[in-house]
PDB file with one MODEL, atoms N, CA, C and O in Angstrom:
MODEL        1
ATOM      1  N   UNK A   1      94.520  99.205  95.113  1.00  0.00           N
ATOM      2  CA  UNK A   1      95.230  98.214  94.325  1.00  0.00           C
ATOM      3  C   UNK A   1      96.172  97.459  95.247  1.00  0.00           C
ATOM      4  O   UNK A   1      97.310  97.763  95.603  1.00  0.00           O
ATOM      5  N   UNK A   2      95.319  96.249  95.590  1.00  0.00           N
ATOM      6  CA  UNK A   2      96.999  95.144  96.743  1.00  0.00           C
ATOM      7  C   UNK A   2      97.426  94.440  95.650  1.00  0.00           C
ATOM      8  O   UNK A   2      96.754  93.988  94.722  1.00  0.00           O
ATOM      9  N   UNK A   3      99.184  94.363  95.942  1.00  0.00           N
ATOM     10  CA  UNK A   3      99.747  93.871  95.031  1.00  0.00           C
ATOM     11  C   UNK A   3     101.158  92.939  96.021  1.00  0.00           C
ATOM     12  O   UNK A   3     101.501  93.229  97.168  1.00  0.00           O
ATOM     13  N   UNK A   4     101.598  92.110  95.382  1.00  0.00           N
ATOM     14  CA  UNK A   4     102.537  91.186  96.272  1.00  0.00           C
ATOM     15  C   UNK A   4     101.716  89.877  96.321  1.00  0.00           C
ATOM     16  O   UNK A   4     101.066  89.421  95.380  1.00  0.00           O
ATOM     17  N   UNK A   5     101.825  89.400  97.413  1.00  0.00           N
ATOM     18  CA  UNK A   5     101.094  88.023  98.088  1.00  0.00           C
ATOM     19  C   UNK A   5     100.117  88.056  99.196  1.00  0.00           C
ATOM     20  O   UNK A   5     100.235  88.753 100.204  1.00  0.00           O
ATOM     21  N   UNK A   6      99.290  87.371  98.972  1.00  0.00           N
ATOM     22  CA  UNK A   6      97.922  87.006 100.004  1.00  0.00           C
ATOM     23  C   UNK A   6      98.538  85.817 100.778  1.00  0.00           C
ATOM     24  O   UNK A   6      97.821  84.827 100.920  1.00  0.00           O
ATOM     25  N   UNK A   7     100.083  85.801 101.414  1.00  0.00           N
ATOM     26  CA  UNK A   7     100.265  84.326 101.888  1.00  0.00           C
ATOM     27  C   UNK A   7     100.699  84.680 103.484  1.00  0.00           C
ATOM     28  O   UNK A   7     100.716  85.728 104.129  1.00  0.00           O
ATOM     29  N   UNK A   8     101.009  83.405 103.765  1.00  0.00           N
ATOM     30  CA  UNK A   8     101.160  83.653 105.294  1.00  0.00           C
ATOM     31  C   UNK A   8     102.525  84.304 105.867  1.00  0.00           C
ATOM     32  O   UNK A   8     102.826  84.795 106.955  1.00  0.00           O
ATOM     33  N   UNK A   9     103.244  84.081 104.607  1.00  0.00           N
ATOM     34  CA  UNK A   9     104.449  85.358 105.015  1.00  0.00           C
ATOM     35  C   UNK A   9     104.203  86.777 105.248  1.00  0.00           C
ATOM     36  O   UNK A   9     104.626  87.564 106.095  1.00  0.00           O
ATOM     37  N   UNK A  10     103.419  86.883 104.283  1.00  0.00           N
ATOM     38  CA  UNK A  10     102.652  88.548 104.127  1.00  0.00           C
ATOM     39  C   UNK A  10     101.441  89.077 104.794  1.00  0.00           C
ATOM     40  O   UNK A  10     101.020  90.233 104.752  1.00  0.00           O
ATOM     41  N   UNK A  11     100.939  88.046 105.423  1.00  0.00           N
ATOM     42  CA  UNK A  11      99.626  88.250 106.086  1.00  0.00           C
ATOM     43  C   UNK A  11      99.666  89.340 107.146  1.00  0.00           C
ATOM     44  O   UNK A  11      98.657  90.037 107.261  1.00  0.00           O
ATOM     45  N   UNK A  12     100.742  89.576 107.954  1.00  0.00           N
ATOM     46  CA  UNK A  12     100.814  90.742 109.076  1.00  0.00           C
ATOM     47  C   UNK A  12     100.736  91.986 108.229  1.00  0.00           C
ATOM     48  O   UNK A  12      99.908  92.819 108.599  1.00  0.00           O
ATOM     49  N   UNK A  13     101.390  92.235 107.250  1.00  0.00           N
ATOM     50  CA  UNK A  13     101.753  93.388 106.644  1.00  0.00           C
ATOM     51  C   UNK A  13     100.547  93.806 105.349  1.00  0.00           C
ATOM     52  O   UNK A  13     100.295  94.945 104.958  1.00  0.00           O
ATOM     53  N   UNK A  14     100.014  92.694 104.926  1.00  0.00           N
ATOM     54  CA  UNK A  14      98.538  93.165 103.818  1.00  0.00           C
ATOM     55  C   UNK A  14      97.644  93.287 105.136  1.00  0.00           C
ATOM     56  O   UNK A  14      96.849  94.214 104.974  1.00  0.00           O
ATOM     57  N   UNK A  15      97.504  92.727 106.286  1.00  0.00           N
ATOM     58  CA  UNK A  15      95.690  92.873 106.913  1.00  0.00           C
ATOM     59  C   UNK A  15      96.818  94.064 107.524  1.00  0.00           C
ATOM     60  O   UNK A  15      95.984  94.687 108.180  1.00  0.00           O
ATOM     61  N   UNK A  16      97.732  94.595 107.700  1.00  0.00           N
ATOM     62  CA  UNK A  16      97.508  96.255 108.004  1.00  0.00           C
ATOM     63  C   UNK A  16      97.456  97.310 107.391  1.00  0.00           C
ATOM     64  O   UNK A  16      97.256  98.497 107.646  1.00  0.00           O
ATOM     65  N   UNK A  17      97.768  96.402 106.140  1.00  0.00           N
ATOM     66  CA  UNK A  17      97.197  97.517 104.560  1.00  0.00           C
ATOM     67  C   UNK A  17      95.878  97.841 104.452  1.00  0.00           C
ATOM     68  O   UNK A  17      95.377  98.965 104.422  1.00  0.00           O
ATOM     69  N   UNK A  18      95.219  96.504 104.382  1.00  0.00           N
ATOM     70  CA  UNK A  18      93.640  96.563 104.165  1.00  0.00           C
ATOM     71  C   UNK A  18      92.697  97.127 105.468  1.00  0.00           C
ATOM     72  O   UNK A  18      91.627  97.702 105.268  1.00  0.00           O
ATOM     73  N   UNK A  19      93.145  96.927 106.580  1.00  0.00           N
ATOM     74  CA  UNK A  19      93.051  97.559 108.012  1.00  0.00           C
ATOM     75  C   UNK A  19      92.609  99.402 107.558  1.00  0.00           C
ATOM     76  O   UNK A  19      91.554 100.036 107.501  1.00  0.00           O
ATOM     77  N   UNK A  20      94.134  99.735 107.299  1.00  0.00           N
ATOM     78  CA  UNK A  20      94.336 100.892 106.948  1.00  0.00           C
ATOM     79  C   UNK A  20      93.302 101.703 105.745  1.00  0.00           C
ATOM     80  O   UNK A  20      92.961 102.882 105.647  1.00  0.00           O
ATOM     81  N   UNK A  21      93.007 100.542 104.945  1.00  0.00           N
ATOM     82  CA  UNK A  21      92.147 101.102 103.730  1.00  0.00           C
ATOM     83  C   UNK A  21      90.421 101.186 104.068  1.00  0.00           C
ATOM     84  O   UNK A  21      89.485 101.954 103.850  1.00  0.00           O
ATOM     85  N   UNK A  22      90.671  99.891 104.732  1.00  0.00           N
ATOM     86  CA  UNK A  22      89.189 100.224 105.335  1.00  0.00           C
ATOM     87  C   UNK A  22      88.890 101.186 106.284  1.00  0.00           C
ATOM     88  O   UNK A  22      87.815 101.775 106.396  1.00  0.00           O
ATOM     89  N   UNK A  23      89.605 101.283 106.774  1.00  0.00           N
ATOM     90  CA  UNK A  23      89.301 102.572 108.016  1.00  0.00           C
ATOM     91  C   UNK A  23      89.179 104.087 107.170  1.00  0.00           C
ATOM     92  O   UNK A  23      88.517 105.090 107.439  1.00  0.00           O
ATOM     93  N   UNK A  24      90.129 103.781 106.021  1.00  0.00           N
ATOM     94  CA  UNK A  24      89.929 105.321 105.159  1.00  0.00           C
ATOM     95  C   UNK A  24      88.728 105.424 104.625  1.00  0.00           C
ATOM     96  O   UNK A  24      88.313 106.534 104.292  1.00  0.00           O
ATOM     97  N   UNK A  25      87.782 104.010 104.412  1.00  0.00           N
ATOM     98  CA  UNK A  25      86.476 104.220 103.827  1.00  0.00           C
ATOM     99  C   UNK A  25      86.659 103.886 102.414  1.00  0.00           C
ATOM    100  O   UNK A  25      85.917 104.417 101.588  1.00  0.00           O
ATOM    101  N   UNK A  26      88.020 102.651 101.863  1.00  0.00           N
ATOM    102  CA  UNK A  26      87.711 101.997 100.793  1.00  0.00           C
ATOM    103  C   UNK A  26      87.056 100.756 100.922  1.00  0.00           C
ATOM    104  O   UNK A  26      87.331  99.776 101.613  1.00  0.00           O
ATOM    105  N   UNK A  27      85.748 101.070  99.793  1.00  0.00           N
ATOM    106  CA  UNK A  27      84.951  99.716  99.417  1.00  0.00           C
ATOM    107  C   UNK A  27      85.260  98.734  98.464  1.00  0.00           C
ATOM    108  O   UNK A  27      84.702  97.679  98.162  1.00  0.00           O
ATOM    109  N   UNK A  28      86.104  99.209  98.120  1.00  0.00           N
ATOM    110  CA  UNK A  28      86.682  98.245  96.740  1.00  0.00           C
ATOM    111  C   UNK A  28      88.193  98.107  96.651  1.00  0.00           C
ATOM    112  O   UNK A  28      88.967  99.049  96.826  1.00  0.00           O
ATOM    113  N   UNK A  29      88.630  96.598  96.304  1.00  0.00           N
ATOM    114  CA  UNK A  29      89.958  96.388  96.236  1.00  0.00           C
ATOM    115  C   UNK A  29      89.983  95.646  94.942  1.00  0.00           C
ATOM    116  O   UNK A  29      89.241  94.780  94.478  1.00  0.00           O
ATOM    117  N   UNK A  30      91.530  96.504  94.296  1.00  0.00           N
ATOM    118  CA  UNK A  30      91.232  96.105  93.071  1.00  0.00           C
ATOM    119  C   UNK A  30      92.764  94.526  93.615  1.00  0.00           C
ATOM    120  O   UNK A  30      93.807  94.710  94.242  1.00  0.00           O
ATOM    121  N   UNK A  31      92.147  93.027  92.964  1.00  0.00           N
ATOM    122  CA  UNK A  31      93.334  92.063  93.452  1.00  0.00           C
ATOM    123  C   UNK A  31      94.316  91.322  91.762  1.00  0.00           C
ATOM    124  O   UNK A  31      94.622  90.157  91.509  1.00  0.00           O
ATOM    125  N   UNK A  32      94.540  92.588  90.953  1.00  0.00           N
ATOM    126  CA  UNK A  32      94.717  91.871  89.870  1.00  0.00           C
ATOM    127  C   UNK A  32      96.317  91.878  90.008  1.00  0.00           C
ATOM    128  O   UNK A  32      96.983  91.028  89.416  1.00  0.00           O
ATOM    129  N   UNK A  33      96.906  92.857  90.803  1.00  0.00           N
ATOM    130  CA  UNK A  33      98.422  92.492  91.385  1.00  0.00           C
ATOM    131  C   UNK A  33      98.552  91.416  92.246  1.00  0.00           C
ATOM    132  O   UNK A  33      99.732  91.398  92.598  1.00  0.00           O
ATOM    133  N   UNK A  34      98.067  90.698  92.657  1.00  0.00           N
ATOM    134  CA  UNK A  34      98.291  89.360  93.837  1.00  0.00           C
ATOM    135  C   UNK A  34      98.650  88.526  92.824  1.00  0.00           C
ATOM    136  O   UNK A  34      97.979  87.950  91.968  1.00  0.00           O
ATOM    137  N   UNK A  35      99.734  88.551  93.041  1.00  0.00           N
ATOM    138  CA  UNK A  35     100.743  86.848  92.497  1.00  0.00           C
ATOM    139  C   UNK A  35     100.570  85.469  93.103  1.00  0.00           C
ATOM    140  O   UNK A  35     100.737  84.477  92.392  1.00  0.00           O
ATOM    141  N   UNK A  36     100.361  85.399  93.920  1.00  0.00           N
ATOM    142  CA  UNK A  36     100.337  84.436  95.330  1.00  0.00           C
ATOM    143  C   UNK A  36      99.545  84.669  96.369  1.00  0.00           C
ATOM    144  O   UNK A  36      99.657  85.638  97.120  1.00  0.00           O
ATOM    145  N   UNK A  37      98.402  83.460  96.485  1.00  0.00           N
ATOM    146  CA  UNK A  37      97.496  83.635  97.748  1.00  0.00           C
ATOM    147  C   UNK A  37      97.077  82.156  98.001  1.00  0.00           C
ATOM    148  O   UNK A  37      96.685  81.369  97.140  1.00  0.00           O
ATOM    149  N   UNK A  38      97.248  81.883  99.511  1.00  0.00           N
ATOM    150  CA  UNK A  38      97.219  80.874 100.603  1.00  0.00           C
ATOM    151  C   UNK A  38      95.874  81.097 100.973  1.00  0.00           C
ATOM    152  O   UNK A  38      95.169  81.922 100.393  1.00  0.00           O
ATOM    153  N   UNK A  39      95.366  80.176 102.211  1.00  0.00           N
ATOM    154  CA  UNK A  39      94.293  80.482 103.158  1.00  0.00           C
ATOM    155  C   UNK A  39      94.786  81.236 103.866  1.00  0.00           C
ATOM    156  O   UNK A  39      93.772  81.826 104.237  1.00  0.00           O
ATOM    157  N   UNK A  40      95.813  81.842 104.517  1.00  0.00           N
ATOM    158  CA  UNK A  40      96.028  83.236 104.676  1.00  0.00           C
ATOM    159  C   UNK A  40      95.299  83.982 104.044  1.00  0.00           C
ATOM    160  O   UNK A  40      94.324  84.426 104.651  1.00  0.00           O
ATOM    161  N   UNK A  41      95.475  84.327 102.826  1.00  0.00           N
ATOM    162  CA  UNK A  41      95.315  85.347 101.914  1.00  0.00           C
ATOM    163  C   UNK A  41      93.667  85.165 102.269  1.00  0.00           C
ATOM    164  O   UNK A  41      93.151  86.261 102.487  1.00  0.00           O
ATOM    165  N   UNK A  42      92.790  84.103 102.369  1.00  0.00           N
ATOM    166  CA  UNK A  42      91.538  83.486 102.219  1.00  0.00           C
ATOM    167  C   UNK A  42      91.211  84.522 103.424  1.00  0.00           C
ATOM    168  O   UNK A  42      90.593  85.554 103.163  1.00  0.00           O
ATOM    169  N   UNK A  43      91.537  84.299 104.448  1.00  0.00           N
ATOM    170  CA  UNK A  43      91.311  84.923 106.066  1.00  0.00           C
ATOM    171  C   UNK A  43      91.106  86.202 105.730  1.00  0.00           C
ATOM    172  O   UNK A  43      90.005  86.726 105.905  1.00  0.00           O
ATOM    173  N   UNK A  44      91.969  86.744 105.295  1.00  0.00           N
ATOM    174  CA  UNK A  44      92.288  88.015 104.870  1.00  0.00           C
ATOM    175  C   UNK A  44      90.828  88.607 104.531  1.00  0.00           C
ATOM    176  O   UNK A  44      89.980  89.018 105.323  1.00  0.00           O
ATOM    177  N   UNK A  45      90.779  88.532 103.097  1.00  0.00           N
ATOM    178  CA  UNK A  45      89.830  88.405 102.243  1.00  0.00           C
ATOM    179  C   UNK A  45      88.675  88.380 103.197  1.00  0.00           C
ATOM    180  O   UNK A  45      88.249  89.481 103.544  1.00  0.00           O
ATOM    181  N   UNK A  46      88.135  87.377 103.647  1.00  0.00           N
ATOM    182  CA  UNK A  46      86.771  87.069 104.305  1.00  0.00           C
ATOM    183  C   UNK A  46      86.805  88.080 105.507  1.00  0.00           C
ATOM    184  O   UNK A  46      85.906  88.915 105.607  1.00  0.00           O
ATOM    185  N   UNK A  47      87.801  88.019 106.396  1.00  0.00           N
ATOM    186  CA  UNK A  47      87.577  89.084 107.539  1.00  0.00           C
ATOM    187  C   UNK A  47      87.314  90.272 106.996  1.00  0.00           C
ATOM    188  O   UNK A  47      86.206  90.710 107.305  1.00  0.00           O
ATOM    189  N   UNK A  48      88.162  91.157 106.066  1.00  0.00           N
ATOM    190  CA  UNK A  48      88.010  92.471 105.326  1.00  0.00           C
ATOM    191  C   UNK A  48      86.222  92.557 105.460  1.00  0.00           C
ATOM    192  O   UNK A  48      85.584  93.297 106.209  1.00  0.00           O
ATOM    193  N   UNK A  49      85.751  91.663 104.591  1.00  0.00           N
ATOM    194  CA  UNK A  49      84.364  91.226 104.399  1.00  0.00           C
ATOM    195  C   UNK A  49      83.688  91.966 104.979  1.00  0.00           C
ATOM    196  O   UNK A  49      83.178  93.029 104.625  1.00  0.00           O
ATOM    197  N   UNK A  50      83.642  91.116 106.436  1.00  0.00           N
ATOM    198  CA  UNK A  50      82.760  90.665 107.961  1.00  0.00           C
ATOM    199  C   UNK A  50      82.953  92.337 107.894  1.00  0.00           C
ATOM    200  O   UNK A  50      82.202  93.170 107.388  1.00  0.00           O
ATOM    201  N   UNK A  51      84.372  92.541 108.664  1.00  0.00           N
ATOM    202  CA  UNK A  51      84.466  94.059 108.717  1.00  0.00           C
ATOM    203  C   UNK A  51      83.513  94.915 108.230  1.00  0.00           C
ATOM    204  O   UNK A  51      82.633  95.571 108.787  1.00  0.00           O
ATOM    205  N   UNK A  52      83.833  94.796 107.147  1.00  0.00           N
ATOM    206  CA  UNK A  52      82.729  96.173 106.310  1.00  0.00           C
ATOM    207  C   UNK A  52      81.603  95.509 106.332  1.00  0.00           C
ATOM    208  O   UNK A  52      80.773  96.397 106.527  1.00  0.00           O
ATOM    209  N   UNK A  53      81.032  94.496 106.255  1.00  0.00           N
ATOM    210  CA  UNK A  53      79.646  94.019 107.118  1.00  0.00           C
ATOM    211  C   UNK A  53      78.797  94.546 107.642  1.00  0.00           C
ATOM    212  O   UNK A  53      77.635  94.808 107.332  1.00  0.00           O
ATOM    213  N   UNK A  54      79.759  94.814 108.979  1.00  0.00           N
ATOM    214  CA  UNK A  54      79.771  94.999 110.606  1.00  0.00           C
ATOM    215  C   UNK A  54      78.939  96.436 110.292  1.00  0.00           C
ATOM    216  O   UNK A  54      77.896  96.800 110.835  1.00  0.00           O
ATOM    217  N   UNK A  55      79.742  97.169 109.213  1.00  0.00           N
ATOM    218  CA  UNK A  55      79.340  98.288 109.575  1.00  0.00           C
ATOM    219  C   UNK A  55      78.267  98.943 108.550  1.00  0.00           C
ATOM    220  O   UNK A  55      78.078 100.116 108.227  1.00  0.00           O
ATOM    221  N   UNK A  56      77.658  97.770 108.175  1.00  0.00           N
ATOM    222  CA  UNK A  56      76.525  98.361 106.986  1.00  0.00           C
ATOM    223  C   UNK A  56      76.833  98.284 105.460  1.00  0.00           C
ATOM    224  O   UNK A  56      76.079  98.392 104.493  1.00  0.00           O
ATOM    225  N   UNK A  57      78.365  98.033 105.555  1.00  0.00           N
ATOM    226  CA  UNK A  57      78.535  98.406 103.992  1.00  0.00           C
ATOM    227  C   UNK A  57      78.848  97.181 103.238  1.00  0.00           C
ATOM    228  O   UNK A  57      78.624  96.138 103.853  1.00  0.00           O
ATOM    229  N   UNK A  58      79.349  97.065 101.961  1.00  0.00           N
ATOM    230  CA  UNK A  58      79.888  96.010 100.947  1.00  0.00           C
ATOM    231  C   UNK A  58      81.374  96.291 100.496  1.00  0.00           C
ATOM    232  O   UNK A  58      81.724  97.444 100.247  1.00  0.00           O
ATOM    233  N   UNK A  59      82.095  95.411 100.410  1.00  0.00           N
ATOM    234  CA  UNK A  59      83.509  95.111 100.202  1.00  0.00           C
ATOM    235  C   UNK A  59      83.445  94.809  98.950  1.00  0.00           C
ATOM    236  O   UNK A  59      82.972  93.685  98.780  1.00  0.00           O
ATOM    237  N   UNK A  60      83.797  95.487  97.770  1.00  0.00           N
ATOM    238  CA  UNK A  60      83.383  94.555  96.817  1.00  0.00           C
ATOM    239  C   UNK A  60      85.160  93.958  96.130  1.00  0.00           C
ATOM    240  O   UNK A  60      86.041  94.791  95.914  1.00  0.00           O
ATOM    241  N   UNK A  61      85.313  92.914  95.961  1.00  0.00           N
ATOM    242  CA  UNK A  61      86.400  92.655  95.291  1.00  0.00           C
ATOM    243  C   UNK A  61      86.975  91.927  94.080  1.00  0.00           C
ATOM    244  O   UNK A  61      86.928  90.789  93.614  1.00  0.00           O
ATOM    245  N   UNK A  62      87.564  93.152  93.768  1.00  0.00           N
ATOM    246  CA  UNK A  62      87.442  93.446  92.071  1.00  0.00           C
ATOM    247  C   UNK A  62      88.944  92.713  91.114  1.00  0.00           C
ATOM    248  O   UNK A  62      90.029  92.377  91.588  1.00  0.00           O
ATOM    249  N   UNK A  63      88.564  92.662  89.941  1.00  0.00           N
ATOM    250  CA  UNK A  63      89.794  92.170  89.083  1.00  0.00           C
ATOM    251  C   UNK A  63      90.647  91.250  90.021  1.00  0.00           C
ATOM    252  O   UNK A  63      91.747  91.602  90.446  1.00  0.00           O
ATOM    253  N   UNK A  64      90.011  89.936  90.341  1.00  0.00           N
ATOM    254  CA  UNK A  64      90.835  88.859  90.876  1.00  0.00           C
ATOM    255  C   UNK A  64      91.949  88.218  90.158  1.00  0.00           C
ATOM    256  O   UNK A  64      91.746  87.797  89.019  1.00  0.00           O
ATOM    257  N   UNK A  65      93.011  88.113  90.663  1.00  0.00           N
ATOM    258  CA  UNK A  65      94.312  87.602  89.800  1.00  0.00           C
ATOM    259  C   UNK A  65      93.806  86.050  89.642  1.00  0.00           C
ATOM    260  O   UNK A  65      93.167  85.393  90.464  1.00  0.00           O
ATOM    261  N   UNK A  66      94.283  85.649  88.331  1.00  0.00           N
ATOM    262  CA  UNK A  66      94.524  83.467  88.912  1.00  0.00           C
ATOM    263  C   UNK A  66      94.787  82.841  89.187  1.00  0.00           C
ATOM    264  O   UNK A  66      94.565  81.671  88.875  1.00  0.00           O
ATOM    265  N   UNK A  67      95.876  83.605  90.486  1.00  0.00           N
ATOM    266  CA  UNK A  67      95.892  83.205  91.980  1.00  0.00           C
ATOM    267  C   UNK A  67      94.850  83.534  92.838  1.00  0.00           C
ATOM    268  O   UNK A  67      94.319  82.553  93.359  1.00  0.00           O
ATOM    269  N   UNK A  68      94.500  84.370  93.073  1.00  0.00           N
ATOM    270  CA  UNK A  68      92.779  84.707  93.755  1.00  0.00           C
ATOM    271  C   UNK A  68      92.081  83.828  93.404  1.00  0.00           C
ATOM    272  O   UNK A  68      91.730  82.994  94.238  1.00  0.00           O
ATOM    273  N   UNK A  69      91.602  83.717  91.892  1.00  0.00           N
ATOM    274  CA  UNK A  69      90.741  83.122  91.767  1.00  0.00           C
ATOM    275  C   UNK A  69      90.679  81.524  91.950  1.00  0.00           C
ATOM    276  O   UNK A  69      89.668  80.862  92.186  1.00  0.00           O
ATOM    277  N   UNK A  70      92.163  81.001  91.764  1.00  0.00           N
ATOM    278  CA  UNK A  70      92.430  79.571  92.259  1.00  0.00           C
ATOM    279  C   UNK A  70      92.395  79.246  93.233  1.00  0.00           C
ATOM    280  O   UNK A  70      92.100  78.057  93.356  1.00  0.00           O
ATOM    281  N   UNK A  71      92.622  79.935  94.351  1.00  0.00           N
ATOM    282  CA  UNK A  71      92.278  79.564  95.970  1.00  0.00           C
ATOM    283  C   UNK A  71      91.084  79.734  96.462  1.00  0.00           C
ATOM    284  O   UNK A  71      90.655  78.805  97.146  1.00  0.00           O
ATOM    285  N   UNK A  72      90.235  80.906  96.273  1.00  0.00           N
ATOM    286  CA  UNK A  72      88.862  81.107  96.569  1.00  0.00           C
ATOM    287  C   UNK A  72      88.217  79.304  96.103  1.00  0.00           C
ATOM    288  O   UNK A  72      87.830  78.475  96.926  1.00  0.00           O
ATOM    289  N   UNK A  73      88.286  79.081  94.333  1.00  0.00           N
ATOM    290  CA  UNK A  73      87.722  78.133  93.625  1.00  0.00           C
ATOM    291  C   UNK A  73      88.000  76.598  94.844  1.00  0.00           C
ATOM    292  O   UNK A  73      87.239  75.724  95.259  1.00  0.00           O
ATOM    293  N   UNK A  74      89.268  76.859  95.036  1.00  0.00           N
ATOM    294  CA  UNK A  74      89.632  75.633  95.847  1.00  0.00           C
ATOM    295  C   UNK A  74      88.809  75.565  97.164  1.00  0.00           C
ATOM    296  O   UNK A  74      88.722  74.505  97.783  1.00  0.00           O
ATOM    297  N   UNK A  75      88.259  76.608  97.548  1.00  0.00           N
ATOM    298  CA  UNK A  75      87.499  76.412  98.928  1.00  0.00           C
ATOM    299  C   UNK A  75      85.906  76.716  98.461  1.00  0.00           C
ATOM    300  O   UNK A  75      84.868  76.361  99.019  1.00  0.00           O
ATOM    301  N   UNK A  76      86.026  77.207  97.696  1.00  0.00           N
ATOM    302  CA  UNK A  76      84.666  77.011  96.925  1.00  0.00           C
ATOM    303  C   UNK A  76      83.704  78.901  97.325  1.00  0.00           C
ATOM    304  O   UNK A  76      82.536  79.274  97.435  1.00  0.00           O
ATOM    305  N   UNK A  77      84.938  79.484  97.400  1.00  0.00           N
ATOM    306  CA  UNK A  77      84.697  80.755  97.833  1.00  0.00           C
ATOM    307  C   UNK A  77      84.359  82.037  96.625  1.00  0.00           C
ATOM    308  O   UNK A  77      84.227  83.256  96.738  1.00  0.00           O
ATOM    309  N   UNK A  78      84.302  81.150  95.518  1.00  0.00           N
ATOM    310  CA  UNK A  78      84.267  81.611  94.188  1.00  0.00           C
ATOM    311  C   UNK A  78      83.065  83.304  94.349  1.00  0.00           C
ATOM    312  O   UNK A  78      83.218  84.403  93.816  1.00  0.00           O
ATOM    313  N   UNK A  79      81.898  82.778  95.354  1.00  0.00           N
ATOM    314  CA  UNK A  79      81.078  83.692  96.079  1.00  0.00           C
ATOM    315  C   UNK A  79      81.557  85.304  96.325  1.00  0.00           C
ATOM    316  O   UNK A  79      81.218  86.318  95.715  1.00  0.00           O
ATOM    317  N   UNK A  80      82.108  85.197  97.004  1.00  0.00           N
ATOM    318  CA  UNK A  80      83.091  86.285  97.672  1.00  0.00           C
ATOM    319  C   UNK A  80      83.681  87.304  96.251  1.00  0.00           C
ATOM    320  O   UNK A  80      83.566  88.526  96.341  1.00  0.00           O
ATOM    321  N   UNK A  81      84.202  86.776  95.185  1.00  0.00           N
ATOM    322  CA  UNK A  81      84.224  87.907  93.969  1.00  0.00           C
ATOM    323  C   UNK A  81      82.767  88.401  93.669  1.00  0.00           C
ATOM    324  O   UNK A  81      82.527  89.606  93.745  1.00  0.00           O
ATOM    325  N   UNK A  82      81.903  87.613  93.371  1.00  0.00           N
ATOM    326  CA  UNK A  82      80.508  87.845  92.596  1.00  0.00           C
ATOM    327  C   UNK A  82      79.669  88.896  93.744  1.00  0.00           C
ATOM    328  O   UNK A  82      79.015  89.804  93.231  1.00  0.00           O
ATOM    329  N   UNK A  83      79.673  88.802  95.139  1.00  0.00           N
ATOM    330  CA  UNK A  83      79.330  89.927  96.231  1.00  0.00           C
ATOM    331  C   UNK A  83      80.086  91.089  96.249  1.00  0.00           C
ATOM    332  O   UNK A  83      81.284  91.250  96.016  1.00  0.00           O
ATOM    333  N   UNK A  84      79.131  91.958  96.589  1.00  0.00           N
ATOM    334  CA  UNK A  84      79.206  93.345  96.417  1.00  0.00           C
ATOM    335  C   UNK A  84      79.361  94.062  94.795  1.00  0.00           C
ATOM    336  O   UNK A  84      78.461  93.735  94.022  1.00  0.00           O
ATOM    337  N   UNK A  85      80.315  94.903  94.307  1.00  0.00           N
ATOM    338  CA  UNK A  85      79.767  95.495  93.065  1.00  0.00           C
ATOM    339  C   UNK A  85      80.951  94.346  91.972  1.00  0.00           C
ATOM    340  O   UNK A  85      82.024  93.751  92.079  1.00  0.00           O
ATOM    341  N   UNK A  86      80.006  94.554  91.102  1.00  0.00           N
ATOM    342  CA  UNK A  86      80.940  94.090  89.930  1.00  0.00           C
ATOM    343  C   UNK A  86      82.336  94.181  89.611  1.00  0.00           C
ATOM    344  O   UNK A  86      83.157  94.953  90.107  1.00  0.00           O
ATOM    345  N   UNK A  87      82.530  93.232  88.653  1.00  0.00           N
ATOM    346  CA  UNK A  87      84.393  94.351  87.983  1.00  0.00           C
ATOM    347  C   UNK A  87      84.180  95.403  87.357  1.00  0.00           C
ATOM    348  O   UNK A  87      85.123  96.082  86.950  1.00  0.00           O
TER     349      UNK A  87
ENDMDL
END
């Protein structure tokens, strides 16, 4: 569960959250706590991705806030919820 902001203030401190989660071997992030998300937050998001990619698996990301879902929509990244598993 990430909760706070996907923005570029927060960006050092969530990609060492999600860093941290992925390395524990979570596939799923639930984003219905994100108040606020930038193309920061976008970077974020997509690298996590690649990451678990890299290594065979699926990221799936779940319960997008309507901040998530307004920035993805704005880049047209709407994609990125609908990959990997459902809500």
């Amino acid at each position: 569960y990430l909760t706070g902001e996907l923005t570029i203030q927060h960006a050092a401190s969530q990609c060492q959250r999600l860093r941290e989660w992925l390395d524990g071997g979570v596939l799923a992030i639930d984003l219905s706590g994100i108040e606020a998300c930038d193309s920061s937050g976008v970077q974020l998001l997509v690298a996590a991705r690649r990451s678990v990619a890299a290594r065979g698996q699926s990221l799936a990301l779940r319960h997008a806030s309507p901040a998530v879902r307004e920035v993805l929509g704005r880049y047209a990244l709407d994609g990125l919820l609908a990959a990997g598993s459902p809500d």
